[in-house]
N, CA, C and O atoms as a GROMACS GRO file, in nm:
protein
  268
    1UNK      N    1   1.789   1.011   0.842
    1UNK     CA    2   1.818   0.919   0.735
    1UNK      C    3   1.712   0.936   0.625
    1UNK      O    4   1.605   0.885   0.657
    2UNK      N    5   1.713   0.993   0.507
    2UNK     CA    6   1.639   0.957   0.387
    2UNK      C    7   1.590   0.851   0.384
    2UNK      O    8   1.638   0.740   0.412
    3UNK      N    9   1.437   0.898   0.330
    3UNK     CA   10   1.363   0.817   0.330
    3UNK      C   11   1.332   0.639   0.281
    3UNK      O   12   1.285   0.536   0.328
    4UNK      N   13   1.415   0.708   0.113
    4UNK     CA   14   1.503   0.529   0.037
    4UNK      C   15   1.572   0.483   0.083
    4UNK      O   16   1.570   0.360   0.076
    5UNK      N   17   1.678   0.546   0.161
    5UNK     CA   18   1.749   0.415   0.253
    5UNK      C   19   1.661   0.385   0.352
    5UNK      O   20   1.685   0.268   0.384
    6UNK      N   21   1.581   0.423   0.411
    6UNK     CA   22   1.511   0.335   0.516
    6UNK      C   23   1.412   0.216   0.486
    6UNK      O   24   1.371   0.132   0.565
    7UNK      N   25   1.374   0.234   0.317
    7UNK     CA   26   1.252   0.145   0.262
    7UNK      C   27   1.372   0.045   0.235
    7UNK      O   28   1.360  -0.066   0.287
    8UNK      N   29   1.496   0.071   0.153
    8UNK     CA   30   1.633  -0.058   0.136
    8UNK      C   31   1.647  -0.091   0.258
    8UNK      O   32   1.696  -0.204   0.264
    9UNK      N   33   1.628  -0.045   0.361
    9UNK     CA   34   1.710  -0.112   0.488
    9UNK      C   35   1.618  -0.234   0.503
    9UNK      O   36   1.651  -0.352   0.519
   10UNK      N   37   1.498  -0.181   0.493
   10UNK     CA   38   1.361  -0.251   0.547
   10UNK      C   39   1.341  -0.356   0.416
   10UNK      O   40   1.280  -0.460   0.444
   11UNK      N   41   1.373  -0.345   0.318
   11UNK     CA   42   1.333  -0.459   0.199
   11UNK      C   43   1.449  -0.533   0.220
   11UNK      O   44   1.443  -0.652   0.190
   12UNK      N   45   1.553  -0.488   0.266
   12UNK     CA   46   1.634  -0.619   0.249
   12UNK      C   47   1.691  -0.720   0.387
   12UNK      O   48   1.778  -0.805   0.405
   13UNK      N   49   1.567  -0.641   0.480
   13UNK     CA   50   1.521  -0.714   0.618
   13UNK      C   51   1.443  -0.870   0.557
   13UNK      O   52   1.468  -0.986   0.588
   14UNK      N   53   1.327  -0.805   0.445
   14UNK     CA   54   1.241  -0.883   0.378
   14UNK      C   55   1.276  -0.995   0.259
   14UNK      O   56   1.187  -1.057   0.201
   15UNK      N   57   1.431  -1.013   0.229
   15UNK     CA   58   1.514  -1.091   0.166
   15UNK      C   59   1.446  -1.234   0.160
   15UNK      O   60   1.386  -1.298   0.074
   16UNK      N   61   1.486  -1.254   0.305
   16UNK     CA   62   1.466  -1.426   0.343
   16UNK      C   63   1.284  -1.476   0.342
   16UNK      O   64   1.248  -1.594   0.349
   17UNK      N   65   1.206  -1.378   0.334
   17UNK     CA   66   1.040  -1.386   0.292
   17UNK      C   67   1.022  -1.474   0.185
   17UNK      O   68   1.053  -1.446   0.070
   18UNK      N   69   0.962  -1.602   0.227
   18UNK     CA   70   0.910  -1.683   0.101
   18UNK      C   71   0.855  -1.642   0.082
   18UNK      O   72   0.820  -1.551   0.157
   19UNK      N   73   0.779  -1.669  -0.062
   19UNK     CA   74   0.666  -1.662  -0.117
   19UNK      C   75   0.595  -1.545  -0.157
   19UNK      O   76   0.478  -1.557  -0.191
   20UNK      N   77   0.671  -1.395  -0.157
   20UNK     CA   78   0.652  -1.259  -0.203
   20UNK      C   79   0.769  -1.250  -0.339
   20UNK      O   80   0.884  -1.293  -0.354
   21UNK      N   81   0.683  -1.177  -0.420
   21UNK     CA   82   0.782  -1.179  -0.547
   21UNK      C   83   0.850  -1.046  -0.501
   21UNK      O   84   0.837  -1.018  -0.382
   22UNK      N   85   0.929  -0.954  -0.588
   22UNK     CA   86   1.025  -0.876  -0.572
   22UNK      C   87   0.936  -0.769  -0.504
   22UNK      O   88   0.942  -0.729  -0.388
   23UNK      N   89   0.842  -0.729  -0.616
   23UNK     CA   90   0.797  -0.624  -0.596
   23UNK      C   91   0.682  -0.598  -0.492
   23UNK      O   92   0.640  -0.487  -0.461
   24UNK      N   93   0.640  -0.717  -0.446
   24UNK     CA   94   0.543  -0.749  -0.299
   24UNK      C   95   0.602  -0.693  -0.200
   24UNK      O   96   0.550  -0.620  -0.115
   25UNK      N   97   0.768  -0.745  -0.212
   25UNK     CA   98   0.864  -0.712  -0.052
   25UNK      C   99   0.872  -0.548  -0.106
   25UNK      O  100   0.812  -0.469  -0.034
   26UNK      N  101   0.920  -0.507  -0.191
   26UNK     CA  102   0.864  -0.370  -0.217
   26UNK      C  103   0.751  -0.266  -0.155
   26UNK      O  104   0.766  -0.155  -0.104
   27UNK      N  105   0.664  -0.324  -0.173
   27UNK     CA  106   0.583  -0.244  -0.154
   27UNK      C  107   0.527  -0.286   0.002
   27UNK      O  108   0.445  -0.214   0.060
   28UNK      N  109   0.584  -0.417   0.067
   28UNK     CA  110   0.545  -0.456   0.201
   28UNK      C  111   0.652  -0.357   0.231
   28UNK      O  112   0.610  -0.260   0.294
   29UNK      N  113   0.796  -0.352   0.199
   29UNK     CA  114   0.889  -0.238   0.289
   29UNK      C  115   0.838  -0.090   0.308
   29UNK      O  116   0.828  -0.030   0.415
   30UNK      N  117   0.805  -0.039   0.172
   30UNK     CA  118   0.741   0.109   0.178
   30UNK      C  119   0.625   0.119   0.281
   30UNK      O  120   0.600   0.223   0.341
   31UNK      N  121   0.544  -0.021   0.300
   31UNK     CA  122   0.449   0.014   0.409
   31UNK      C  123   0.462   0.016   0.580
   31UNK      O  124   0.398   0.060   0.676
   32UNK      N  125   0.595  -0.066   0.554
   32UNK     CA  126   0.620  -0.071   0.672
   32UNK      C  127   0.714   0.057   0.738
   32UNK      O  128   0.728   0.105   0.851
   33UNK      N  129   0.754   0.075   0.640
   33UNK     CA  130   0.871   0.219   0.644
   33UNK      C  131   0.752   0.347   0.667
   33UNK      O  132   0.798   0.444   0.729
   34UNK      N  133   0.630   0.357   0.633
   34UNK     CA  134   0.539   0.482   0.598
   34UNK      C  135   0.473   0.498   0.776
   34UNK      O  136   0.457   0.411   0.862
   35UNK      N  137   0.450   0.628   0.778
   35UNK     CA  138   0.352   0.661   0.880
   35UNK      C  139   0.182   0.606   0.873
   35UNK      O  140   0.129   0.534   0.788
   36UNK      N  141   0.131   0.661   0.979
   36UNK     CA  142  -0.047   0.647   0.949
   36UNK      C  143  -0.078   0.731   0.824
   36UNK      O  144  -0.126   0.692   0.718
   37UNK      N  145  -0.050   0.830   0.854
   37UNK     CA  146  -0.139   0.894   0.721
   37UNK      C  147  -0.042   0.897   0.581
   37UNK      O  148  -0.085   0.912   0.467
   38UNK      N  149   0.118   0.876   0.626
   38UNK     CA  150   0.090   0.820   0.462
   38UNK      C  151   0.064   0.725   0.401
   38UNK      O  152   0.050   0.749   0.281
   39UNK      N  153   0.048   0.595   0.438
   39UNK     CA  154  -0.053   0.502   0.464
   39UNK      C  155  -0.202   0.505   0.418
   39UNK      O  156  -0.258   0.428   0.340
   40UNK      N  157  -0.240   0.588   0.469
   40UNK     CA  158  -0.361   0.628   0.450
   40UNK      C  159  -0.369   0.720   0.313
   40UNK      O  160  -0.478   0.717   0.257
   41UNK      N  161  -0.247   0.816   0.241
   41UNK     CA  162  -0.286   0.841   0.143
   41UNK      C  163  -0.232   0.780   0.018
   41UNK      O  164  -0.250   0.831  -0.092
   42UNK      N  165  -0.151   0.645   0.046
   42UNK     CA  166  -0.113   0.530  -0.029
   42UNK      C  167  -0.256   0.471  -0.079
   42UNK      O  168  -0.277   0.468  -0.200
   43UNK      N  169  -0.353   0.424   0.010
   43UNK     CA  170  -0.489   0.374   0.015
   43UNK      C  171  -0.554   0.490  -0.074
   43UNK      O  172  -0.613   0.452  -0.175
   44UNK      N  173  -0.549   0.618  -0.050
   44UNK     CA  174  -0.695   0.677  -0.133
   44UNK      C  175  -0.639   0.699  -0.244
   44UNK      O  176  -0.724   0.701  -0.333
   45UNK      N  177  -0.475   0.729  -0.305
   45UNK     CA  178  -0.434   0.730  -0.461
   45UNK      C  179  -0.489   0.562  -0.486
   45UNK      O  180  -0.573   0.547  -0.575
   46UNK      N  181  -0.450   0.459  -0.424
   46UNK     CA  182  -0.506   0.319  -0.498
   46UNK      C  183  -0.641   0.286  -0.551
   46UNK      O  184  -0.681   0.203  -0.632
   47UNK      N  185  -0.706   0.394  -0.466
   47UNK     CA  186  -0.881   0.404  -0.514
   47UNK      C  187  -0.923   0.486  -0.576
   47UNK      O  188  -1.038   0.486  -0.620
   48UNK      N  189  -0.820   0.596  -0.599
   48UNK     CA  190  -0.848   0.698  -0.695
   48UNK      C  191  -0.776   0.654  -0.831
   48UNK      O  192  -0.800   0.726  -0.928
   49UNK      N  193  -0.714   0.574  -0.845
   49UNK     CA  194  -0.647   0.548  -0.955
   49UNK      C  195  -0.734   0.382  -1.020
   49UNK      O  196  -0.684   0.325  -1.117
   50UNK      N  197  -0.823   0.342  -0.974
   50UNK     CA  198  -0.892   0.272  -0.941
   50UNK      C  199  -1.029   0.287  -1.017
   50UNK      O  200  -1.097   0.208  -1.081
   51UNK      N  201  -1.044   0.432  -0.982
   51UNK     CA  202  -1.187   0.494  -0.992
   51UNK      C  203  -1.290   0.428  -0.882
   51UNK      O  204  -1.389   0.374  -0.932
   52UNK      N  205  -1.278   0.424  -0.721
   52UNK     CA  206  -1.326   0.383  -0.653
   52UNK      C  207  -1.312   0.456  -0.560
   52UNK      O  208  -1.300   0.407  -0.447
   53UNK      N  209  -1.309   0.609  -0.582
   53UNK     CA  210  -1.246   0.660  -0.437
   53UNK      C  211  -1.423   0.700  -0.393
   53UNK      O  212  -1.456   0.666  -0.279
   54UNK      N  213  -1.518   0.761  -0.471
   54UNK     CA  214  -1.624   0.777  -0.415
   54UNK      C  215  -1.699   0.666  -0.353
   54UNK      O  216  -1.640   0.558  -0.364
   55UNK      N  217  -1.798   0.662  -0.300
   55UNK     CA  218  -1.862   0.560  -0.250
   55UNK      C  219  -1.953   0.518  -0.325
   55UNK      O  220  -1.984   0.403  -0.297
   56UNK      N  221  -2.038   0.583  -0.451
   56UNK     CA  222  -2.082   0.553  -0.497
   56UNK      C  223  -2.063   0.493  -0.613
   56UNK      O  224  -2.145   0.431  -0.681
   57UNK      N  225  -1.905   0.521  -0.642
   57UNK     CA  226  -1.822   0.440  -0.717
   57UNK      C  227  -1.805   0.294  -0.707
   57UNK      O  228  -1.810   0.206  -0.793
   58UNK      N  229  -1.781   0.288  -0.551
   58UNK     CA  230  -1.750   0.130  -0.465
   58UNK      C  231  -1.807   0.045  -0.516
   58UNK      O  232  -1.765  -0.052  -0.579
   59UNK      N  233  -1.997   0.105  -0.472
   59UNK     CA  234  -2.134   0.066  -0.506
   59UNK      C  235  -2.151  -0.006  -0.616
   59UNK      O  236  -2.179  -0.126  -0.625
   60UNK      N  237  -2.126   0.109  -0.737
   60UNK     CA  238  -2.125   0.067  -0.854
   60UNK      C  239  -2.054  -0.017  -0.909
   60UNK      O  240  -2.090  -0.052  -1.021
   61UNK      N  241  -1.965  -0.060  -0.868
   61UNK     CA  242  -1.840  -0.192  -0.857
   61UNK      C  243  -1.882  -0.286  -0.809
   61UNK      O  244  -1.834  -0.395  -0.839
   62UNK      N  245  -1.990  -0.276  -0.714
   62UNK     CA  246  -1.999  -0.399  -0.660
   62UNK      C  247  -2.024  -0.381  -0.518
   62UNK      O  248  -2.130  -0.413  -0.464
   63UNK      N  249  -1.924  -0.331  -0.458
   63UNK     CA  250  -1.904  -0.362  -0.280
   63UNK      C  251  -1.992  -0.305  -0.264
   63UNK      O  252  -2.041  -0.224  -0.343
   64UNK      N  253  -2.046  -0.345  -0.124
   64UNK     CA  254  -2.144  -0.354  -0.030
   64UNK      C  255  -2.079  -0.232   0.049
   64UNK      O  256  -1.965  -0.187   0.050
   65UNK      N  257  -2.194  -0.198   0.112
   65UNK     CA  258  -2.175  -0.038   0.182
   65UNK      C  259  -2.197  -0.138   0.322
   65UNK      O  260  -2.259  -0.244   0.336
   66UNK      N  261  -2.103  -0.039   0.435
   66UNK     CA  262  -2.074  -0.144   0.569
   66UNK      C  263  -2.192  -0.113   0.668
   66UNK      O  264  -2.203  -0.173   0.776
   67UNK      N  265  -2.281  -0.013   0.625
   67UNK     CA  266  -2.386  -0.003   0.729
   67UNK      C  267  -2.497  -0.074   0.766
   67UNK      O  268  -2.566  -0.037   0.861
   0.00000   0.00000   0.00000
């Protein structure tokens, strides 16, 4: 099954969800529809698009380093 019908199957599982606007259940379906690592490279475009993918970027933003 292609991949968009499986994120429609799954967003319109997410119909009856209070309190998510359109595009929340959106992007909750694509995550739930995605593997680990694409998942994982959903996360490093959001920090690269961000300008936070380095660590010293983070830093410079603010966040605290976890060590």
């Amino acid at each position: 099954m292609p991949k968009k019908k499986r994120i429609e199957q799954v967003y319109q599982r997410l119909q009856s969800v209070r309190g998510l606007s359109v595009d929340e259940k959106w992007l909750f379906a694509r995550s739930l529809n995605a593997t680990a690592d694409e998942r994982w490279q959903i996360h490093e475009n959001f920090l690269r698009s961000h300008g936070l993918y380095t660590r010293s970027a983070r830093r410079a933003y603010g966040f605290r380093s976890l060590e």
